[in-house]
PDB file of the backbone (N, CA, C, O) and the ligand in Angstrom, with CONECT records:
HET     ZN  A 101       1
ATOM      1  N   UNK A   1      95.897  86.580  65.404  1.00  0.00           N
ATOM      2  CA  UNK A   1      94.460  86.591  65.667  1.00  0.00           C
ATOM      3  C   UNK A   1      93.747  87.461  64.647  1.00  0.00           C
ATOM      4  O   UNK A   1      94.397  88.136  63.848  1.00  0.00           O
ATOM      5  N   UNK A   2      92.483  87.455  64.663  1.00  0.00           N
ATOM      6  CA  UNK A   2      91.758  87.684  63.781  1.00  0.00           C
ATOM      7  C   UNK A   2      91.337  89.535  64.067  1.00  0.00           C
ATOM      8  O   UNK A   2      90.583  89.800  65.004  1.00  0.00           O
ATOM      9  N   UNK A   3      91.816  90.512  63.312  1.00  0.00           N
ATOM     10  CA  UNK A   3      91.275  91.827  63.484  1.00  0.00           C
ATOM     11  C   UNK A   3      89.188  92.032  63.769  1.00  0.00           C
ATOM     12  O   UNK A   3      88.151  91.830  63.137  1.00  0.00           O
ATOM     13  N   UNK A   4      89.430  92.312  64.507  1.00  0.00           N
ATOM     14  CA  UNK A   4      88.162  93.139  64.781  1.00  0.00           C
ATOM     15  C   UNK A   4      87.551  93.838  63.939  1.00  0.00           C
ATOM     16  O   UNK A   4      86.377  93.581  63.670  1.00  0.00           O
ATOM     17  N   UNK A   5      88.162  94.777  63.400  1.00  0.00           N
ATOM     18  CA  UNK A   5      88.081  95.784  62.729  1.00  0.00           C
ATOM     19  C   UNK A   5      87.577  95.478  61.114  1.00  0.00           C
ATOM     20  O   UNK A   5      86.473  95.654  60.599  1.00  0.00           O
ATOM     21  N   UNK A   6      89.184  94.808  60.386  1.00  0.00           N
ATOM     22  CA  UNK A   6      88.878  94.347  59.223  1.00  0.00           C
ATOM     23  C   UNK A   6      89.082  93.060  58.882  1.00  0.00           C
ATOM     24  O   UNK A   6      88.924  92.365  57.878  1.00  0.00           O
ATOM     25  N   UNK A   7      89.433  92.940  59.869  1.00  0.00           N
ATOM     26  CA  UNK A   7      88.649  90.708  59.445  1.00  0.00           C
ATOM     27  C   UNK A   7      90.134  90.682  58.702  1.00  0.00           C
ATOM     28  O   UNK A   7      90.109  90.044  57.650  1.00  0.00           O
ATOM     29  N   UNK A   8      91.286  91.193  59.011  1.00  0.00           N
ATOM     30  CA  UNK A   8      92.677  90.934  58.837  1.00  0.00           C
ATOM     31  C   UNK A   8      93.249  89.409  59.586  1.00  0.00           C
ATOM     32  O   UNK A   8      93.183  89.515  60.811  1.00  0.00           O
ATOM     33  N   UNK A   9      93.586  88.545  59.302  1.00  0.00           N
ATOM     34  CA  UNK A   9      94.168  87.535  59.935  1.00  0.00           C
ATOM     35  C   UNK A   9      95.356  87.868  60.462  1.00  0.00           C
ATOM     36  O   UNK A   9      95.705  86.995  61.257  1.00  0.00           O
ATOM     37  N   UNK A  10      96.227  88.849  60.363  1.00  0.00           N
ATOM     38  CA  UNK A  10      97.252  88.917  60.699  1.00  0.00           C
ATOM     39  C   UNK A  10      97.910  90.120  61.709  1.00  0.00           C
ATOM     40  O   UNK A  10      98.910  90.821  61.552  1.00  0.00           O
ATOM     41  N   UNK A  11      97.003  90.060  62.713  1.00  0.00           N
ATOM     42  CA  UNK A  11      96.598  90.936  63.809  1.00  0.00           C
ATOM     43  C   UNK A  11      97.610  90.248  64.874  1.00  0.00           C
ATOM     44  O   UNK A  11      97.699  89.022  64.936  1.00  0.00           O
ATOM     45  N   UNK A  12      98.401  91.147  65.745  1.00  0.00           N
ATOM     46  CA  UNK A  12      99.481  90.704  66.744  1.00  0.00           C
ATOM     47  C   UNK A  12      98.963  91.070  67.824  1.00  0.00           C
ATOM     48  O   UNK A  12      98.117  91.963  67.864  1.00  0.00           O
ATOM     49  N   UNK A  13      99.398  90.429  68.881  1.00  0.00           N
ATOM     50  CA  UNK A  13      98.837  91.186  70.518  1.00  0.00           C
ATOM     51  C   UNK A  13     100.423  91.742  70.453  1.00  0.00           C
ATOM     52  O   UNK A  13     101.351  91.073  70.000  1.00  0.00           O
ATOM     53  N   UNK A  14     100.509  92.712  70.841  1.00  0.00           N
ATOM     54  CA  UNK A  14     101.611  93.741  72.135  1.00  0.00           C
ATOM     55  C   UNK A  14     101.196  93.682  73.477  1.00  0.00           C
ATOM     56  O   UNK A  14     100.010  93.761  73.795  1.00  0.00           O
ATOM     57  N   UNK A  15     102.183  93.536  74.334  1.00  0.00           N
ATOM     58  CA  UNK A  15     102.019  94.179  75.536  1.00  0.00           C
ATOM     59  C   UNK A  15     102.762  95.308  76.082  1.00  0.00           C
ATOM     60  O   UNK A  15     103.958  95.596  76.037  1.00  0.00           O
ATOM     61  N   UNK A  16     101.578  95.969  76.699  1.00  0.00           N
ATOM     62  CA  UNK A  16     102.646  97.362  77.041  1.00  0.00           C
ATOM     63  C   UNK A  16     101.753  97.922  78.317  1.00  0.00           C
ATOM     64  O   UNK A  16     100.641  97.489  78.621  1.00  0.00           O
ATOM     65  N   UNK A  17     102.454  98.950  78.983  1.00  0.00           N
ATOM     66  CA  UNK A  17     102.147  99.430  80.269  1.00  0.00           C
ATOM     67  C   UNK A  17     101.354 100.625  79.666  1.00  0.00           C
ATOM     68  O   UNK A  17     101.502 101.193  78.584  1.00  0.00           O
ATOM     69  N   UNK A  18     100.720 100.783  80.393  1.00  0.00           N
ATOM     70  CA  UNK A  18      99.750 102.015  80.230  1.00  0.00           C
ATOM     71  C   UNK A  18      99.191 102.479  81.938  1.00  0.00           C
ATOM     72  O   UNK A  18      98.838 101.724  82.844  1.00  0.00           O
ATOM     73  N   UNK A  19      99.282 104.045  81.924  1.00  0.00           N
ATOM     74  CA  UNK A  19      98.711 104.741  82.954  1.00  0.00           C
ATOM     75  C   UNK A  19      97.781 104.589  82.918  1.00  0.00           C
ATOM     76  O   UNK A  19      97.409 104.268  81.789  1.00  0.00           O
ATOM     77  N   UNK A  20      96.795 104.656  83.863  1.00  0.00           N
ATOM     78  CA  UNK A  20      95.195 104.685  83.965  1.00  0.00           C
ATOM     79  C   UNK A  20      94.873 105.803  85.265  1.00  0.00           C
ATOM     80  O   UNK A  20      95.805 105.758  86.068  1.00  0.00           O
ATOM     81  N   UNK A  21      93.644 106.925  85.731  1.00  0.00           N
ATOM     82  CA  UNK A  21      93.686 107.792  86.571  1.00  0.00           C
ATOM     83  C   UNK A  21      94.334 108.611  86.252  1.00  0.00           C
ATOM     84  O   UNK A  21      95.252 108.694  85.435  1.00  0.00           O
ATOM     85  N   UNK A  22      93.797 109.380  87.005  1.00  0.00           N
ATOM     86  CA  UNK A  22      94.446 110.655  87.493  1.00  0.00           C
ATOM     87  C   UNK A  22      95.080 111.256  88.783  1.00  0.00           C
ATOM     88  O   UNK A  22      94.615 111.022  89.898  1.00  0.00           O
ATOM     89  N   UNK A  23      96.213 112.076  88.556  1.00  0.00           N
ATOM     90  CA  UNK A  23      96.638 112.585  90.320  1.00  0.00           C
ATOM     91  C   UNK A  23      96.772 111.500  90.962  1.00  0.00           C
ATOM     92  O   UNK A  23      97.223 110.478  90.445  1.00  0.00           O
ATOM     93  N   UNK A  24      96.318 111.610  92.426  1.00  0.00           N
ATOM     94  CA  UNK A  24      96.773 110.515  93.389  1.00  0.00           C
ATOM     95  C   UNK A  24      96.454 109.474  93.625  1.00  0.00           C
ATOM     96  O   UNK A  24      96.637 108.764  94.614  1.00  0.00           O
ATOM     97  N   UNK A  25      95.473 109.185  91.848  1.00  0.00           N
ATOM     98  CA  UNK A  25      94.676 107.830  91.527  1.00  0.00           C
ATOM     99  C   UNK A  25      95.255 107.154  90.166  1.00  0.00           C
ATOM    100  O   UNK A  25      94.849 106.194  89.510  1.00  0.00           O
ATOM    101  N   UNK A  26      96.590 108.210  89.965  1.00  0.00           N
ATOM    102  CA  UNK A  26      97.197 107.488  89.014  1.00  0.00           C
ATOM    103  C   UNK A  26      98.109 106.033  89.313  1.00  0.00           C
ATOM    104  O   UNK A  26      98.994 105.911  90.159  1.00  0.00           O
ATOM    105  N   UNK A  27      97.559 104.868  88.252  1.00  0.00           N
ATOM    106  CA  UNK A  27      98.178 103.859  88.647  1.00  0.00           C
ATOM    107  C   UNK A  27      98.829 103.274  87.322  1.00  0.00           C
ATOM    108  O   UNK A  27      98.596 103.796  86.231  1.00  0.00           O
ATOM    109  N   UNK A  28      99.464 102.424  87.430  1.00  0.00           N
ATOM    110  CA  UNK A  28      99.950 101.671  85.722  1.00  0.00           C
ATOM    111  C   UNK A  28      99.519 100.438  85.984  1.00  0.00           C
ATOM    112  O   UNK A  28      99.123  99.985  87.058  1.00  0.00           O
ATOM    113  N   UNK A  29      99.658  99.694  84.495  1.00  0.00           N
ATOM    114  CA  UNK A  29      99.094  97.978  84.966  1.00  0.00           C
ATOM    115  C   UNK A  29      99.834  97.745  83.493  1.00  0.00           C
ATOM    116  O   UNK A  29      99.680  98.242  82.377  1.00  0.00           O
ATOM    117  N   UNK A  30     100.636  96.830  84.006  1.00  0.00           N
ATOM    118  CA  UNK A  30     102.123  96.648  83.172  1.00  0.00           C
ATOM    119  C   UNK A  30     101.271  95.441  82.487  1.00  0.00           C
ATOM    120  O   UNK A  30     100.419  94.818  83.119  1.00  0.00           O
ATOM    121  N   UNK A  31     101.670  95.116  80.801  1.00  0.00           N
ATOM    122  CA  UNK A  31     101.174  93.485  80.152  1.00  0.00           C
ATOM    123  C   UNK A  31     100.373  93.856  80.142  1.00  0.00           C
ATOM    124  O   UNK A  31      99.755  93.388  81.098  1.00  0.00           O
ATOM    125  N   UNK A  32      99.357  95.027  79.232  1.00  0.00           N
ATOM    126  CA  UNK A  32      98.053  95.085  78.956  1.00  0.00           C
ATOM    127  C   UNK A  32      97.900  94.611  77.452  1.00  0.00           C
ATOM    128  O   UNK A  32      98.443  95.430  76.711  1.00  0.00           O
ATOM    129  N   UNK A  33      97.418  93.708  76.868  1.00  0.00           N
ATOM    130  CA  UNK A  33      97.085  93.435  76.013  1.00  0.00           C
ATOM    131  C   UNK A  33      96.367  94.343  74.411  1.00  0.00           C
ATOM    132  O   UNK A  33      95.188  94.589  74.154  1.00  0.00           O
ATOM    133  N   UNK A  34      97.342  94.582  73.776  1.00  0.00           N
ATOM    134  CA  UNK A  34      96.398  95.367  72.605  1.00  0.00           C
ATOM    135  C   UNK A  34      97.028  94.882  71.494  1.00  0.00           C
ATOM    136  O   UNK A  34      98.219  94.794  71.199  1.00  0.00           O
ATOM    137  N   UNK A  35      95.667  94.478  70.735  1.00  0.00           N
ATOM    138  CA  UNK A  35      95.701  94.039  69.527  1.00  0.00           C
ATOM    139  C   UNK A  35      96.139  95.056  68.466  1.00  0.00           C
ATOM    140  O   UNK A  35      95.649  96.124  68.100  1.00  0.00           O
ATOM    141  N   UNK A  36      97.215  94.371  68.099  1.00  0.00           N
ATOM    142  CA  UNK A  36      97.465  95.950  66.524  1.00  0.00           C
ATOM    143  C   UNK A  36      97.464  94.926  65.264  1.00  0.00           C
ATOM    144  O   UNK A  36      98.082  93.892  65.012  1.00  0.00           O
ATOM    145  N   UNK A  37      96.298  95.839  64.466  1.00  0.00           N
ATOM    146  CA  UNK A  37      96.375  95.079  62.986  1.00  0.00           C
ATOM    147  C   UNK A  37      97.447  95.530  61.891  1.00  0.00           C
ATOM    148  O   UNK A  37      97.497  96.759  61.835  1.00  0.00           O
ATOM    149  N   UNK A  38      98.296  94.913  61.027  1.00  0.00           N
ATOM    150  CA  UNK A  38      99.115  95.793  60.198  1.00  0.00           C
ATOM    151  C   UNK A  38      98.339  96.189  58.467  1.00  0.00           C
ATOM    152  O   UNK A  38      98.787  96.878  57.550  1.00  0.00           O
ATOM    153  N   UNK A  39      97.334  95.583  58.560  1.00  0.00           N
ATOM    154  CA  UNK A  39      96.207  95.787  57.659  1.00  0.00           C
ATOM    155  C   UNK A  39      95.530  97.017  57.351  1.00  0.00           C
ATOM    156  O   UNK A  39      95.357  97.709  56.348  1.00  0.00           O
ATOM    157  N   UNK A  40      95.091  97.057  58.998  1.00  0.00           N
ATOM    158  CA  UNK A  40      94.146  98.489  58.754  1.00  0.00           C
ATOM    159  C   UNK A  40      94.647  99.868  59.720  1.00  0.00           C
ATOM    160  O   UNK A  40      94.180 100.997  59.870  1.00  0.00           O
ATOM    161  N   UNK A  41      96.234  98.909  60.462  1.00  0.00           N
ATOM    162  CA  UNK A  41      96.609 100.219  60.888  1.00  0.00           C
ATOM    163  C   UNK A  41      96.218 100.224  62.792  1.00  0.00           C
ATOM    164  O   UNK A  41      96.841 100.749  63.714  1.00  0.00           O
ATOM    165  N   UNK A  42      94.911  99.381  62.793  1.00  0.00           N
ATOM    166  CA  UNK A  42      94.180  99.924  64.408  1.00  0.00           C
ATOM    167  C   UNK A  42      94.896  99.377  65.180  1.00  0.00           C
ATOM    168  O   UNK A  42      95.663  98.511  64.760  1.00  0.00           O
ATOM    169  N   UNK A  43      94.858  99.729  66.590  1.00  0.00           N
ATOM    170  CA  UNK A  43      95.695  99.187  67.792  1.00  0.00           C
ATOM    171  C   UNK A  43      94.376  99.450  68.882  1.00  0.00           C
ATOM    172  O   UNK A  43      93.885 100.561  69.084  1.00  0.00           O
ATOM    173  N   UNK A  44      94.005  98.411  69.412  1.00  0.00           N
ATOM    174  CA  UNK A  44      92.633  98.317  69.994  1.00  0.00           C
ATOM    175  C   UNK A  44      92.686  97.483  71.571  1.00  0.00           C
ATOM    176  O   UNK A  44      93.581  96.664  71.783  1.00  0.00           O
ATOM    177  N   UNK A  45      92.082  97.662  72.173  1.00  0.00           N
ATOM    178  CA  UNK A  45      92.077  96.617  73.406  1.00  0.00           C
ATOM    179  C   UNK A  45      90.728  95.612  73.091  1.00  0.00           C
ATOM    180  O   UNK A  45      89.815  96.082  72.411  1.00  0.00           O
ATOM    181  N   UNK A  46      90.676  94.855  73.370  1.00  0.00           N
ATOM    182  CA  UNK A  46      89.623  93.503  73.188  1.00  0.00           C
ATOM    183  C   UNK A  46      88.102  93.836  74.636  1.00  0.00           C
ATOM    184  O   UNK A  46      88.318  94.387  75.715  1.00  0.00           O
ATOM    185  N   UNK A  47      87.188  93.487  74.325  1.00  0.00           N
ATOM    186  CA  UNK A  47      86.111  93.345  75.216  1.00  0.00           C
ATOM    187  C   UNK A  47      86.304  92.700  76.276  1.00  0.00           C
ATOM    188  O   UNK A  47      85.714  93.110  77.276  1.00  0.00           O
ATOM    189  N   UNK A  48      87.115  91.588  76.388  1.00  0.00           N
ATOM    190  CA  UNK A  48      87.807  90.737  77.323  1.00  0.00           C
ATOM    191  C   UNK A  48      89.042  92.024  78.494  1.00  0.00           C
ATOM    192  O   UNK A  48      89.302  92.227  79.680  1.00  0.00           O
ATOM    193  N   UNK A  49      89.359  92.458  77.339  1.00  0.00           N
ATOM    194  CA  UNK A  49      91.044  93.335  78.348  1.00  0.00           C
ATOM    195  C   UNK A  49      89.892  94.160  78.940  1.00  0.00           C
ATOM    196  O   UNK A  49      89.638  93.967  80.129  1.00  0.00           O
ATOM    197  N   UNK A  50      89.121  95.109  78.215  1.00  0.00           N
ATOM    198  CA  UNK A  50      88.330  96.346  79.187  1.00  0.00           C
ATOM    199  C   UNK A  50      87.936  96.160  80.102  1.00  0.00           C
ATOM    200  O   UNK A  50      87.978  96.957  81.039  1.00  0.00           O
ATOM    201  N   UNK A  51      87.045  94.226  80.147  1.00  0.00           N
ATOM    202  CA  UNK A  51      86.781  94.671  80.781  1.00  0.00           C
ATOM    203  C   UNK A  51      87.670  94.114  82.589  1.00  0.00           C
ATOM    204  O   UNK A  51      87.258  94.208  83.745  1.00  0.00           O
ATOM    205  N   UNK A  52      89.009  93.548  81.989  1.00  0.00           N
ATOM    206  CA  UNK A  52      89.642  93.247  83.158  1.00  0.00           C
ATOM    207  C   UNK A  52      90.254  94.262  83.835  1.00  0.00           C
ATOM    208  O   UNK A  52      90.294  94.231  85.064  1.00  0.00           O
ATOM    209  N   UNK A  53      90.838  95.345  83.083  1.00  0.00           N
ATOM    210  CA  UNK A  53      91.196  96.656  83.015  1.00  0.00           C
ATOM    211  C   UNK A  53      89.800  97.440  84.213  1.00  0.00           C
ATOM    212  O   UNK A  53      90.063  97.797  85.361  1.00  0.00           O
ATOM    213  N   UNK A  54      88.699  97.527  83.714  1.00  0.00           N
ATOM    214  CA  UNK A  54      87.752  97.828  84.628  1.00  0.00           C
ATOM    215  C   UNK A  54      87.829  97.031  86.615  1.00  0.00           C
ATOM    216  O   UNK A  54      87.742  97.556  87.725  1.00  0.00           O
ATOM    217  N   UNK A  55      88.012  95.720  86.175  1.00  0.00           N
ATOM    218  CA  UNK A  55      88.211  95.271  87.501  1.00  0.00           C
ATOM    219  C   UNK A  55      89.460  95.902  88.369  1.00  0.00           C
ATOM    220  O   UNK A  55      89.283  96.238  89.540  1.00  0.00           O
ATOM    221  N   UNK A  56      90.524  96.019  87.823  1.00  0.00           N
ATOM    222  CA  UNK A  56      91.133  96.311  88.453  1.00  0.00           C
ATOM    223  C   UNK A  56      91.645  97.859  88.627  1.00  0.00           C
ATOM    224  O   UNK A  56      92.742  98.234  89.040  1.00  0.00           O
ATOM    225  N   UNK A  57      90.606  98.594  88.220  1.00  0.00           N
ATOM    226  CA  UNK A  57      90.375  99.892  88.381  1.00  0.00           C
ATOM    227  C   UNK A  57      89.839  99.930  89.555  1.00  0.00           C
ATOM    228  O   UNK A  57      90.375 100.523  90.491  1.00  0.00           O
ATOM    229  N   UNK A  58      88.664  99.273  89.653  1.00  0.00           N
ATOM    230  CA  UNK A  58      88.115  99.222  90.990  1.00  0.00           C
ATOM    231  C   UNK A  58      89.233  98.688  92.157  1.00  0.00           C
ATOM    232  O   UNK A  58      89.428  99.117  93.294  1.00  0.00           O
ATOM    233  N   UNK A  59      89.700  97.895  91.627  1.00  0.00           N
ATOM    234  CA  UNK A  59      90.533  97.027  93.152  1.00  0.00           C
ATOM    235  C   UNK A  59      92.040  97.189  93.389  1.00  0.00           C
ATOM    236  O   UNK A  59      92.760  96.511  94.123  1.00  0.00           O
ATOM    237  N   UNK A  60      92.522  98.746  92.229  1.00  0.00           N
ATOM    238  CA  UNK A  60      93.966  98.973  92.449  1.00  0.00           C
ATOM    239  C   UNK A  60      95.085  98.852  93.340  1.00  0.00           C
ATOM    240  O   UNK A  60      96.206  98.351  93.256  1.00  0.00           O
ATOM    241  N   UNK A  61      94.377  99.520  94.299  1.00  0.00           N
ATOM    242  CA  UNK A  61      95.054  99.812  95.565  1.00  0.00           C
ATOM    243  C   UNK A  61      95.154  98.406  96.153  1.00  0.00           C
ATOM    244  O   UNK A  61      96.228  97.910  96.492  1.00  0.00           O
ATOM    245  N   UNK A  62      94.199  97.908  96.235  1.00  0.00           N
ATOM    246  CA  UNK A  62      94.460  96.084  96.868  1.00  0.00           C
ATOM    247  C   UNK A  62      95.760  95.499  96.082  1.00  0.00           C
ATOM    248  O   UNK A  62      96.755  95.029  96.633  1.00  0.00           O
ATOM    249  N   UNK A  63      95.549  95.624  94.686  1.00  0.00           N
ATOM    250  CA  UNK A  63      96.231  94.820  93.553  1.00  0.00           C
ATOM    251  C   UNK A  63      97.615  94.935  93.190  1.00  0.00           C
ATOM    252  O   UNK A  63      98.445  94.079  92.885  1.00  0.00           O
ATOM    253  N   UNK A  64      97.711  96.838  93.344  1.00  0.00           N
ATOM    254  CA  UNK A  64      99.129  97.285  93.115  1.00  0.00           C
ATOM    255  C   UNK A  64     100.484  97.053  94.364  1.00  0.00           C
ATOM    256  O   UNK A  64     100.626  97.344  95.552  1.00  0.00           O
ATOM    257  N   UNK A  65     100.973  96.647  93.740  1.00  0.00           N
ATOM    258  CA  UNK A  65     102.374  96.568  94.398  1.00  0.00           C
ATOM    259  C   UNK A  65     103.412  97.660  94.041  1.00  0.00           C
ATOM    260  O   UNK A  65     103.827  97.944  92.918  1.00  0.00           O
ATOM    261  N   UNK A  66     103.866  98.412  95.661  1.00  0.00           N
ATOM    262  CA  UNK A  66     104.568  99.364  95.533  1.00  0.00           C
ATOM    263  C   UNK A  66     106.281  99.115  95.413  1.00  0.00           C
ATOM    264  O   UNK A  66     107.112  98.837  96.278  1.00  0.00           O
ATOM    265  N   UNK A  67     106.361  99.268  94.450  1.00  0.00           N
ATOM    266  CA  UNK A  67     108.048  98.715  93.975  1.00  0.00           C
ATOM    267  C   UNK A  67     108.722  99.952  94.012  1.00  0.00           C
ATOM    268  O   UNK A  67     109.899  99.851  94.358  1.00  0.00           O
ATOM    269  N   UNK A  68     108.282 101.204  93.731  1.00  0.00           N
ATOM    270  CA  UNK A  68     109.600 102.342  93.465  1.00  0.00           C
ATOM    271  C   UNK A  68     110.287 102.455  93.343  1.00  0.00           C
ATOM    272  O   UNK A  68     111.241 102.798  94.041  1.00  0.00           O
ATOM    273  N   UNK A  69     110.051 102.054  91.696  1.00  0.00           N
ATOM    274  CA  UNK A  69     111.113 101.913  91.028  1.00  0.00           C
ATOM    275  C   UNK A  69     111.005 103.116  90.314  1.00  0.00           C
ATOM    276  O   UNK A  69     110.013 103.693  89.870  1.00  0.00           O
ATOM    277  N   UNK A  70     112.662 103.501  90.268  1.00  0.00           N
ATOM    278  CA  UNK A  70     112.369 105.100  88.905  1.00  0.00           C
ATOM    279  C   UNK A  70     112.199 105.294  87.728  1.00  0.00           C
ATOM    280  O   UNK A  70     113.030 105.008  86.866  1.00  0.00           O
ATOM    281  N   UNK A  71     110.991 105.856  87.499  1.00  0.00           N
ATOM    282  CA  UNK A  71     110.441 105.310  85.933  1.00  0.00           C
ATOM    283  C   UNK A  71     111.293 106.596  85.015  1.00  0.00           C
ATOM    284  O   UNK A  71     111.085 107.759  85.360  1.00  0.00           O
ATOM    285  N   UNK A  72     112.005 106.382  84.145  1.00  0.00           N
ATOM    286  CA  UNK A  72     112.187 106.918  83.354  1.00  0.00           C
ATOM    287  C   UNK A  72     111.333 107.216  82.267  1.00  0.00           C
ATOM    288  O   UNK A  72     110.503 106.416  81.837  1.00  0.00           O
ATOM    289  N   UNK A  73     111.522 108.362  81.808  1.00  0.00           N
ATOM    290  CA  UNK A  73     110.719 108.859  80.398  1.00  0.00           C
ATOM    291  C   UNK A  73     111.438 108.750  79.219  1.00  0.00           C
ATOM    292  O   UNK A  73     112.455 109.443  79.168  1.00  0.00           O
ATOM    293  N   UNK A  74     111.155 108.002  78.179  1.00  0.00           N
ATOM    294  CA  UNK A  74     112.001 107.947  76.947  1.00  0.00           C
ATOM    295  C   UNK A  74     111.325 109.303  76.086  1.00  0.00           C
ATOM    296  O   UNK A  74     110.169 109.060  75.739  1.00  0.00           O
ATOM    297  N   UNK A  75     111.641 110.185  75.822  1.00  0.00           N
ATOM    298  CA  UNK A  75     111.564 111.410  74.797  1.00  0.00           C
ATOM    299  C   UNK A  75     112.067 111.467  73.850  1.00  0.00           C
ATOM    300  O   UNK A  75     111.548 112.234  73.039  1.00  0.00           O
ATOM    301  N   UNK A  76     112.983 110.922  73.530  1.00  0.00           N
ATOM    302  CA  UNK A  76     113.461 110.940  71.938  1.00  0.00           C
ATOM    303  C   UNK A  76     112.799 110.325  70.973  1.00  0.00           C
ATOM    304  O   UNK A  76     111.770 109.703  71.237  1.00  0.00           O
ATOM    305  N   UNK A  77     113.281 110.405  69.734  1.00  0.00           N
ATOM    306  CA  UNK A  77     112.745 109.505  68.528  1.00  0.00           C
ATOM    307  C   UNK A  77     113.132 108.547  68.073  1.00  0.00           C
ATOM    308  O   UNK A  77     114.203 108.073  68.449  1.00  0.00           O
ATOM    309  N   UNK A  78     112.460 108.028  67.225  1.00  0.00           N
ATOM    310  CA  UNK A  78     112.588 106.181  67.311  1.00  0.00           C
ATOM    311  C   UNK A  78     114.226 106.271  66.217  1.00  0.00           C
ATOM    312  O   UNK A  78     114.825 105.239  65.916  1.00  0.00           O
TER     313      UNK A  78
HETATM  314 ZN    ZN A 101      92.575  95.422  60.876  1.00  0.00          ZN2+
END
């Protein structure tokens, strides 16, 4: 897809989990969409993801499913 940024054609979507909140309003929302250009370097979310990301800020608790599962932390280096 087409970079935002610098009009790079060769812009990839990733998906990856990301926290959102804080404390006992922290939630994750796994398959979030972000565009990374290898052009100019940026890794961005789209006007489209924010603002789905926004919806389901509001409607977490409806939306999230409690799996508890044990999340590990990767700390090392690549
Ligand atoms: Zn770019």
């Amino acid at each position: 897809m087409v970079c935002d940024i610098c009009g790079n054609k060769k812009a990839r979507v990733r998906r990856i989990t990301r926290s959102f909140g804080r404390g006992r309003s922290t939630f994750l929302i796994e398959n979030v969409p972000v565009v990374s250009c290898p052009s100019c370097g940026e890794s961005y979310l789209t006007a489209a993801t924010l603002k789905e990301i926004e919806r389901i800020r509001l409607h977490w608790r409806e939306l999230a499913v409690e799996t508890n599962i044990p999340l590990a932390k990767f700390e090392g280096a690549a």
